[in-house]
C-alpha positions as CSV (number, residue, x, y, z in Angstrom):
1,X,-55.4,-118.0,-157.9
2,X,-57.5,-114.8,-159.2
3,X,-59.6,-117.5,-161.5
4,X,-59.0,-120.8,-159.3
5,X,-61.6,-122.4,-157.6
6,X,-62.1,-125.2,-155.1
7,X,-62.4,-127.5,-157.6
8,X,-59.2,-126.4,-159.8
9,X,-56.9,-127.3,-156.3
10,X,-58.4,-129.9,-154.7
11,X,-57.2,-133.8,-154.4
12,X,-60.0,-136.3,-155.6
13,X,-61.3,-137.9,-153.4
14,X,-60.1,-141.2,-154.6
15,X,-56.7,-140.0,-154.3
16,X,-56.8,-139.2,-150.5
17,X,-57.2,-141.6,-147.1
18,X,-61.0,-142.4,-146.0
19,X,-61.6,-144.5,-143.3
20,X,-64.5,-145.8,-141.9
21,X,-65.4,-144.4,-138.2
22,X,-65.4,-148.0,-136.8
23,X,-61.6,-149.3,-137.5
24,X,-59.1,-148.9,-134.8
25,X,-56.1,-146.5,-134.7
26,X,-54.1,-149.6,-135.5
27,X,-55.7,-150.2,-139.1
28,X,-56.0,-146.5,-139.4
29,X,-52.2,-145.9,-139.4
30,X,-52.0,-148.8,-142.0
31,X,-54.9,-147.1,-144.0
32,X,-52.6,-144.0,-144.0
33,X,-49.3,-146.0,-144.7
34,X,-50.8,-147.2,-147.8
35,X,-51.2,-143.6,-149.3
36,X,-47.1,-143.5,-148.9
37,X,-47.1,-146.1,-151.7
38,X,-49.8,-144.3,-153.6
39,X,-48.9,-141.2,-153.9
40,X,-45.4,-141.6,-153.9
41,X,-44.8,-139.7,-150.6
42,X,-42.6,-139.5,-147.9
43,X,-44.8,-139.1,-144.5
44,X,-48.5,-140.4,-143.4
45,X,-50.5,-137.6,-144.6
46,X,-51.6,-135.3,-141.9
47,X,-55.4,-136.0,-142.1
48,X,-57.9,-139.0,-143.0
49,X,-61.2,-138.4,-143.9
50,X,-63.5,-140.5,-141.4
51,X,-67.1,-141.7,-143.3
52,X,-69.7,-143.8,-141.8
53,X,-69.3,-147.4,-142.6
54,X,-71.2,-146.5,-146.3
55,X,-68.9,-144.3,-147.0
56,X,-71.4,-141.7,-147.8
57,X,-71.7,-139.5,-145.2
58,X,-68.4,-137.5,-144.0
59,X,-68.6,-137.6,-139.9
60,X,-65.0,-136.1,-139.2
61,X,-61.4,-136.3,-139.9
62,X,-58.3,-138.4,-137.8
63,X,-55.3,-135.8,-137.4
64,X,-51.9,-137.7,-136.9
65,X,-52.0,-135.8,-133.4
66,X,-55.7,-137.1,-132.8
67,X,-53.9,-141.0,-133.0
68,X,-51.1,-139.8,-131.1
69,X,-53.5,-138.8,-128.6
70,X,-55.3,-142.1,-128.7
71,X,-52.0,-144.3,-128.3
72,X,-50.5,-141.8,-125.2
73,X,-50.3,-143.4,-121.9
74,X,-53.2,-142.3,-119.5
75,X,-50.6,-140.8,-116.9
76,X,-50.0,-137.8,-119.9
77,X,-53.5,-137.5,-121.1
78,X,-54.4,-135.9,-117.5
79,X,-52.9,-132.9,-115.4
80,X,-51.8,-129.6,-115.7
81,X,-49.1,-129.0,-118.6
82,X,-46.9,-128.3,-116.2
83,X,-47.3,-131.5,-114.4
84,X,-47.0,-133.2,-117.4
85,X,-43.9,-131.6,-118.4
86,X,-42.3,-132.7,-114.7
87,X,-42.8,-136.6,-115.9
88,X,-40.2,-136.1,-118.2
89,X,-37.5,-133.5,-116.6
90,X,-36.2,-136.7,-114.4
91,X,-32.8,-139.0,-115.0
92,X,-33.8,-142.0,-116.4
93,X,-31.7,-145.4,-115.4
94,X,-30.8,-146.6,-118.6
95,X,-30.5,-150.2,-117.6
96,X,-34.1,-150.3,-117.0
97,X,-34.4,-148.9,-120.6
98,X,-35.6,-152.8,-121.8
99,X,-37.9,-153.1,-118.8
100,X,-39.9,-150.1,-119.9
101,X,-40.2,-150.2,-123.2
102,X,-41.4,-153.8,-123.6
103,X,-44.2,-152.7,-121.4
104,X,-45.0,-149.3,-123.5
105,X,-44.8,-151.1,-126.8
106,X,-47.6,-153.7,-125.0
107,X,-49.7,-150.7,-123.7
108,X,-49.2,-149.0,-127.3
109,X,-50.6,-152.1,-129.0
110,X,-53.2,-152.0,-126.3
111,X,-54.4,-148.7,-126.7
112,X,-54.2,-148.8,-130.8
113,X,-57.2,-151.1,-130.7
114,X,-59.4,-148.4,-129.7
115,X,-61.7,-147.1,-132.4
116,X,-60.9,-143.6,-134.5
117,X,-64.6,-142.2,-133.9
118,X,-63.6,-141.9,-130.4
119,X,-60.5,-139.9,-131.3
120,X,-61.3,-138.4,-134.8
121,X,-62.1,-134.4,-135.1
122,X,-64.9,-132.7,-136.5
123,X,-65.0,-130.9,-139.6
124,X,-65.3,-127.1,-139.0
125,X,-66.0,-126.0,-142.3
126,X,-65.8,-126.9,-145.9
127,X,-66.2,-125.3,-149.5
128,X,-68.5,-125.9,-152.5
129,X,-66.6,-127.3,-155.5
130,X,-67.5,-123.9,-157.3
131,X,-66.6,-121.5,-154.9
132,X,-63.2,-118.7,-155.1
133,X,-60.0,-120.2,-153.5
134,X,-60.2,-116.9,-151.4
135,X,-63.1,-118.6,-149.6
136,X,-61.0,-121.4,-149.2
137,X,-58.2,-118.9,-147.5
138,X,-60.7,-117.3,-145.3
139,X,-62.1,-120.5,-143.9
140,X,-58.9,-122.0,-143.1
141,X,-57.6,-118.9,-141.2
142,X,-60.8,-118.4,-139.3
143,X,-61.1,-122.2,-138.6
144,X,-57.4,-122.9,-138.1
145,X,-57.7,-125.5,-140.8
146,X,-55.4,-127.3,-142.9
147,X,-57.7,-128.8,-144.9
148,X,-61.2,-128.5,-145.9
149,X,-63.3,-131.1,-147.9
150,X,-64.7,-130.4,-151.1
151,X,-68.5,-130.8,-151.9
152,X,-70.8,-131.1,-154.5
153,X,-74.2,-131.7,-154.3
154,X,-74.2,-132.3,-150.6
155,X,-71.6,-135.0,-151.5
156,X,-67.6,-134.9,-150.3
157,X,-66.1,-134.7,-153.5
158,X,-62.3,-134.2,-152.4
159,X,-60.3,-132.0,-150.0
160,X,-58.0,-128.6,-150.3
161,X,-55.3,-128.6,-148.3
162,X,-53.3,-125.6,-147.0
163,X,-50.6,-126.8,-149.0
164,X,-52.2,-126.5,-152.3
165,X,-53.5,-122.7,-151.5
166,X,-50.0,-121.9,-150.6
167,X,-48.6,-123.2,-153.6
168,X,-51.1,-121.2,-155.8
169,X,-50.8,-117.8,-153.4
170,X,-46.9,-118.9,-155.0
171,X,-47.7,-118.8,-158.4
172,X,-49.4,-115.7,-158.0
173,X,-46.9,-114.1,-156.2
174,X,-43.8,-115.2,-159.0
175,X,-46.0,-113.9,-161.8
């Protein structure tokens, strides 16, 4: 890590989810899916990269919370925490158990047509490709990142992800 830069950690860009602002959470979840196959990994990754319909310029990032956001029922989305929390601390019947979820799997499907730019989150910071992974650790504490694109040129070139700082602090710190 003493000689790493951004470059050195980061994930291509070809090798990480982008997605168009204009899809809907639906085909964003399948966009996400498919990096399961391709990288060989277990879970959606955390973040997509959201582009413009070009593809060349970056206008956010979809969190697995922002599409869990965008599928929640209305009834949670507003309200105090508190009064959220109350919706769940009741006894459920559990012969109605059918009736409900056949109609929160239809208001799921509903809701999963909306569009990501109206859920995605915008990017707080990112890093040149040449700059010191300790840039990289100081943005992501003081942005409360977990990822950070990677640019070039004015370009997005790929991401660093808290993951792969970690792992090199790691290194570092077995040496």
């Amino acid at each position: 890590m003493i000689d790493k830069l951004a470059k050195d950690v980061m994930v291509p860009l070809e090798e990480y989810p982008c997605i168009p602002e204009t899809i809907t959470l639906r085909d964003a979840i399948m966009e996400m899916a498919v990096q399961i196959v391709k990288q060989k990994q277990s879970t959606l990754p955390r973040v997509a990269l959201v582009f413009d319909d070009g593809f060349s310029d970056l206008r956010g990032m979809l969190r697995r919370r922002d599409i869990m956001r965008g599928l929640e029922p209305r009834f949670l989305g507003g309200g105090s925490l508190r009064y959220r929390r109350k919706l769940f601390d009741v006894e459920v019947d559990p012969n109605l158990s059918e009736l409900s979820h056949d109609k929160t799997v239809e208001g799921m499907r509903r809701r999963s047509e909306r569009l990501v730019k109206e859920y995605m989150s915008p990017i707080t910071a990112t890093i040149d490709h040449d700059d010191h992974m300790m840039k990289a650790v100081y943005e992501m504490v003081q942005q409360n990142a977990s990822l950070l694109p990677v640019v070039r040129d004015g370009r997005v070139i790929g991401v660093v992800r808290s993951v792969d700082v970690l792992s090199e602090i790691a290194l570092l710190l077995s040496s």
